[in-house]
C-alpha positions, -999 to +999 in steps of 0.1 A: +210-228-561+244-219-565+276-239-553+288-207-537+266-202-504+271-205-473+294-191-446+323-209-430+345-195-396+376-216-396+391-214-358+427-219-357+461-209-344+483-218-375+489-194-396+498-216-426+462-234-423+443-201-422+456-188-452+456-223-472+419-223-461+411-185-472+428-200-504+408-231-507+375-226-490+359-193-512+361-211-540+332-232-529+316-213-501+306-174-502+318-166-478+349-173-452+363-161-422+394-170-400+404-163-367+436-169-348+421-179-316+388-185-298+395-152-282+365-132-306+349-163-310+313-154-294+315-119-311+323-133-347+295-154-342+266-128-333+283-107-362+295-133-391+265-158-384+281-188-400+266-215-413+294-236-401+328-239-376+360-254-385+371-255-353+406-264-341+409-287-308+440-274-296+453-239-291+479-218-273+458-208-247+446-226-215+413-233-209+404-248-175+385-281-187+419-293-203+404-295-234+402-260-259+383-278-289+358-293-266+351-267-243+347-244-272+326-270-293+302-269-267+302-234-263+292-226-298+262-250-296+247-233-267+249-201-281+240-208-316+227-247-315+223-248-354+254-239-365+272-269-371+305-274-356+333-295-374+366-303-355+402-299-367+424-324-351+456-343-354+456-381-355+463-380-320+435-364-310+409-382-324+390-399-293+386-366-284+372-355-317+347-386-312+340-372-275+333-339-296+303-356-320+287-372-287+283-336-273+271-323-305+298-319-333+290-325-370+321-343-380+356-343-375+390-337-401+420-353-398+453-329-400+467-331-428+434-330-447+426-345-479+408-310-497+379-332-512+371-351-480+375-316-461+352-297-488+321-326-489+319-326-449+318-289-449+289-286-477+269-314-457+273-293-425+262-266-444+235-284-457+225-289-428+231-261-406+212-236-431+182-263-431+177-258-393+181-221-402+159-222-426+182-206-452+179-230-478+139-219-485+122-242-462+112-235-424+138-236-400+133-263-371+140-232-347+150-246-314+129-272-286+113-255-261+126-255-217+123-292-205+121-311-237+140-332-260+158-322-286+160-339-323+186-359-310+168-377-283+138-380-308+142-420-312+117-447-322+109-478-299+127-511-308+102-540-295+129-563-304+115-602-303+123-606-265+089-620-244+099-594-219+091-568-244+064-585-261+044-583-228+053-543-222+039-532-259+007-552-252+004-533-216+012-504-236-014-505-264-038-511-233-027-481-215-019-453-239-050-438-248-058-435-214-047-410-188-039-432-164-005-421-149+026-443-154+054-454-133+086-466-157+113-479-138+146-505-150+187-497-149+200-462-165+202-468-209+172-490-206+153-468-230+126-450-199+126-418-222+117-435-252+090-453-236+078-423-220+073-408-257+057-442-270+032-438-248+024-399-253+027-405-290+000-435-287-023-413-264-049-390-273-027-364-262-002-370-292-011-337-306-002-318-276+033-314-264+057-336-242+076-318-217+103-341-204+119-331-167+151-345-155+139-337-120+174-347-101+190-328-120+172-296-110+188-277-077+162-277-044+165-239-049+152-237-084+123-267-080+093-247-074+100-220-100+111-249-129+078-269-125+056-240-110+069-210-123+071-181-111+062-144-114+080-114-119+100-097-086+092-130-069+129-130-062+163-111-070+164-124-108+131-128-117+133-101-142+101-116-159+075-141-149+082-176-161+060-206-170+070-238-151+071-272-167+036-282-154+018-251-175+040-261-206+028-288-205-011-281-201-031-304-227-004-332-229+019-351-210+046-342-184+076-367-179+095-368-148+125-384-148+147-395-120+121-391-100+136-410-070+162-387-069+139-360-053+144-346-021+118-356+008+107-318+015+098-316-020+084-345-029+049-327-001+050-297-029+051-324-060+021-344-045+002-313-044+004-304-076-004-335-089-036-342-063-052-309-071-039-305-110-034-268-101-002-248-094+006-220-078+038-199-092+065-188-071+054-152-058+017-153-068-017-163-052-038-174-083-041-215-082-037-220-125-056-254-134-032-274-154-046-306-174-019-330-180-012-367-182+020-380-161+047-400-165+075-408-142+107-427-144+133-439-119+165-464-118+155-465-082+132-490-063+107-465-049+088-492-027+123-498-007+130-456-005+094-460+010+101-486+038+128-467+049+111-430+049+132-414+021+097-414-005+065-406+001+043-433+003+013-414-008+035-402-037+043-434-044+006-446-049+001-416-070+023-419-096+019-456-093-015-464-114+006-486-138+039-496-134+060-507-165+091-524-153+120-523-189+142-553-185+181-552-188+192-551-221+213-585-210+178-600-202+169-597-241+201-608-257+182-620-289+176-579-294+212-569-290+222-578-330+194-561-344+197-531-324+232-528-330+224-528-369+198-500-361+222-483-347+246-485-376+224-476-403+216-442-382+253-431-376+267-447-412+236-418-426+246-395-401+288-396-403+295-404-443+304-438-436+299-466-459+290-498-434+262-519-436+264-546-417+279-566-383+305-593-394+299-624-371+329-623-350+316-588-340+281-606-336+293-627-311+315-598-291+284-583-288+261-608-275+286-621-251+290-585-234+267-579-204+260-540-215+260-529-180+253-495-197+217-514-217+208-498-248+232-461-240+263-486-240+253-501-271+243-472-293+273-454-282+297-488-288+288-489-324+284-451-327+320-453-317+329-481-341+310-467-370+338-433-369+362-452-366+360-481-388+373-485-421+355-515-439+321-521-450+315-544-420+319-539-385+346-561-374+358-578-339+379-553-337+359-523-337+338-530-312+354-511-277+335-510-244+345-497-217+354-522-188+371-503-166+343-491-147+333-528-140+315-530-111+312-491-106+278-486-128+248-477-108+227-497-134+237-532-122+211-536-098+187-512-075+212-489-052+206-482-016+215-445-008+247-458+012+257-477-025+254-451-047+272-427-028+302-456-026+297-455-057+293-418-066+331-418-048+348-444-063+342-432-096+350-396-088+382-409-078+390-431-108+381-399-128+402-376-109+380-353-105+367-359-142+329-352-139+322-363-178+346-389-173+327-399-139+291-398-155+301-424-182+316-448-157+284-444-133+261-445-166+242-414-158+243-382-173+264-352-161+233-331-147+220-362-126+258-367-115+261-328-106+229-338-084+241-369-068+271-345-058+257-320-042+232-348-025+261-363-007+277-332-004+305-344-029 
């Protein structure tokens, strides 16, 4: 193959850099674009196709989420999700280039650039991005279908040495190749997804797909047609008829998540479903048989919800038939060190960085942090550390948690509706109005934040 493939859009309002970069960049890439602002942005990208962006965090212009390069970053990832995306930023700048890789981002450059550095990120993201494409001669990885997890999310189960754990993987191997329906509950970053997929991939349904559902995240006016479906003219924008969640998942498993967060007039159409293992979609009359094995997740005690009418009880029993309870990651401090070092072998691989190990002053930061966050915190602590360090070792000094939102984190302990919306509004107001910002003090993802919002009418 030759040196010369690939196709690079560089994104940037100074002039100088664009033409330094139509100067530089062709001599290794086929071809190059620039443009002056994000302005064409979505245009060029349905006409150029790149490979790659070179995008710029700041511009001249004024986008509403105070941030240009982030709102943009995003923005190209949900239109085109493998094209890779590689931000341009001043020193300044860089937690929000780190902020940037969380959300998706290949990499980031420091301005002013050193041309060899700038040159082997850009041929790895092209490497990359035309792999997913399916450029480079192989078959593409094409994208991950309504409801489930992407590559990212796609991580292995650490049984760590804890007895805690020990205890879970033995339940497991017990319960996997059955279809017994499973209850997973513990604090938000606790790893519930990844034990959800442990037990599909361990099941005789491991074949079959895994449709994941973060069902608080899902407005009450959109619930029957995302896990029903619906069919076409059922409503104003029903254009076409749509397969819900359940019928995706028909021959595997079905993972609900946040399954406490579900509204009480809801949870009646839910239990139905899953009694009679037939749906109905939104706008039809034909009952579609759906075989599927269930697993649900909550950071919520369900049996308290229960006692004071906010969850069904026969719901509860339902979804009940095994009950695997994940303990705090502070509950299993031998596994904090080894995780960690998981952790930095994936992102030294994934960002160019040549760690390999955990000095011991940073071994003992880390086990004496109570990672109110669990496993989340930890991975994106040394995630964090691994960008920005410059040794071989992670020191002391790289490792930077947030404490600030001490005692605001909704994964401390089980939350009582009256709690979590003390919470919910605390943290909104530390945020200033922040709702990223807001999510990552709380420890919960923006879409189950957007939920708990619109719950307490927030």
């Amino acid at each position: 193959m030759s040196s010369k493939v690939g196709k690079i859009l560089v994104v940037d309002d100074n002039l100088g850099i664009r033409r330094t970069l139509e100067i530089l960049l062709p001599v290794h890439f086929a071809e190059v674009k620039t443009l002056p602002s994000p302005a064409s942005l979505v245009s060029t990208l349905e006409q150029f196709r790149p490979d790659v962006v070179l995008l710029d965090m700041n511009f001249n212009t004024s986008i509403n989420t105070g941030n240009e390069g982030l709102y943009w970053a995003g923005e190209i990832k949900k239109l085109s999700p493998d094209v890779e995306v590689v931000l341009f930023t001043a020193y300044a700048d860089i937690a929000l280039a780190v902020e940037g890789m969380k959300r998706g981002a290949f990499d980031f450059i420091v301005k002013p650039w050193d041309n060899d550095k700038l040159i082997e990120v850009l041929t790895a993201a092209r490497d990359k991005a035309r792999k997913a494409m399916g450029r480079d001669g192989r078959s593409g990885s094409g994208t991950t279908g309504a409801g489930c997890h992407s590559e990212r999310s796609e991580e292995s189960m650490f049984w760590g040495t804890s007895p805690a754990m020990a205890a879970i993987r033995k339940t497991l191997e017990k319960i996997a190749p059955t279809d017994a329906t499973v209850l997973i509950t513990g604090e938000n970053g606790t790893g519930k997804d990844v034990m959800a997929r442990e037990i599909h991939a361990h099941s005789n349904r491991s074949d079959k797909p895994m449709v994941a559902v973060d069902a608080g995240a899902i407005t009450e006016t959109l619930f029957e047609s995302e896990l029903f479906g619906h069919v076409k003219g059922a409503f104003t924008d029903a254009h076409t008829d749509h397969v819900g969640k359940f019928e995706q998942a028909d021959g595997g498993t079905l993972f609900l998540d946040e399954i406490g967060n579900i509204p009480l007039h809801l949870q009646a159409k839910l239990l139905r479903a899953i009694q009679n293992r037939s749906i109905v979609r939104v706008g039809g009359t034909e009952a579609k048989p759906v075989n599927i094995r269930l697993i649900c997740a909550t950071n919520m005690d369900l049996a308290a919800l229960v006692r004071e009418g906010r969850f069904r009880e026969d719901l509860y029993y339902r979804i009940n038939t095994v009950h695997i309870a994940l303990p705090a990651l502070r509950q299993r401090k031998e596994d904090i060190v080894p995780l960690a070092q998981m952790f930095l072998e994936k992102f030294a691989l994934k960002y160019h960085r040549p760690l390999t190990g955990i000095a011991p002053d940073a071994q003992e930061v880390l086990e004496s942090l109570s990672w109110n966050g669990n496993i989340r915190e930890l991975q994106n602590c040394i995630e964090k550390a691994v960008i920005l360090s410059e040794g071989k070792n992670l020191t002391a000094g790289d490792i930077q948690t947030d404490s600030s939102a001490k005692g605001l984190r909704m994964t401390d302990t089980y939350y009582s509706e009256q709690s979590e919306e003390s919470a919910v509004r605390e943290a909104m107001a530390r945020a200033g109005g922040n709702i990223s910002a807001a999510a990552k003090m709380l420890g919960v993802s923006r879409p189950t934040l957007y939920a708990k919002l619109k719950k307490f009418g927030l």
